[in-house]
C-alpha positions in Angstrom: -40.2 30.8 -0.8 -39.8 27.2 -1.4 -36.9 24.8 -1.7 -36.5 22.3 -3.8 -34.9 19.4 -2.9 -32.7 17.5 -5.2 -30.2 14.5 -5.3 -26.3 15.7 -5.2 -23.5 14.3 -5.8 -20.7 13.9 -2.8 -16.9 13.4 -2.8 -16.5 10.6 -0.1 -12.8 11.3 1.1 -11.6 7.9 3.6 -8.7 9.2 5.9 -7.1 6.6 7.1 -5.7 7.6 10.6 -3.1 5.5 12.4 -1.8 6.3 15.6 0.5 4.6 18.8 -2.5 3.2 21.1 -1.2 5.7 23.9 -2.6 8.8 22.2 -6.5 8.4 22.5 -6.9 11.7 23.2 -5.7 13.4 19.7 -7.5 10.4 18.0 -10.8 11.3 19.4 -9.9 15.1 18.8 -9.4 13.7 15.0 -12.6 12.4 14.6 -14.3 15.1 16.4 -12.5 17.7 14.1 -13.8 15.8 11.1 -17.2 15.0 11.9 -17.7 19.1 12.8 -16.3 19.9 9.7 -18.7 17.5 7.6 -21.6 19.2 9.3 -20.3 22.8 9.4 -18.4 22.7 6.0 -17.5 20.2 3.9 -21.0 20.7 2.1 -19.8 23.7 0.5 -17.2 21.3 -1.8 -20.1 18.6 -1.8 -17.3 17.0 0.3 -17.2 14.0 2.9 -14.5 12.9 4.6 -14.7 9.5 6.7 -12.2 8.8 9.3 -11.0 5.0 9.3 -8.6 3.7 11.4 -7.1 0.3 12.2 -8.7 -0.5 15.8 -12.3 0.1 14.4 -12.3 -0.7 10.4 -9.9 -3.5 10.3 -11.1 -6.8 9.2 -10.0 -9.5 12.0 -7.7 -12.5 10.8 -6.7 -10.5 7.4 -3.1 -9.9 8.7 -1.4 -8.9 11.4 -2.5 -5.5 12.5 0.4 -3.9 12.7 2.2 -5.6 9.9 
């Protein structure tokens, strides 16, 4: 049986996750968590969800970082 494969539209979702620099750890856990669910199941909603946070999607000399 053959399958035919078609353009879909997907929901891109941005999470914007910000966190004190001294939990890593859960950060990483975050992304993890989110890049297992897009493979395992966000497909079923035709779902995305992008993790962004401040230390890797920030533009530099914007603003202050924290502000």
């Amino acid at each position: 049986m053959a399958t035919s494969l078609s353009p879909r539209r997907v929901n891109q979702f941005h999470v914007f996750f910000a966190s004190p620099r001294d939990v890593g750890s859960k950060r990483q856990y975050v992304r993890k968590f989110f890049d297992e669910y897009n493979r395992h199941t966000a497909h079923i909603w035709n779902a995305q969800f992008v993790v962004l946070d401040w230390e890797n999607d920030s533009t530099i000399g914007v603003s202050r970082l924290q502000a």
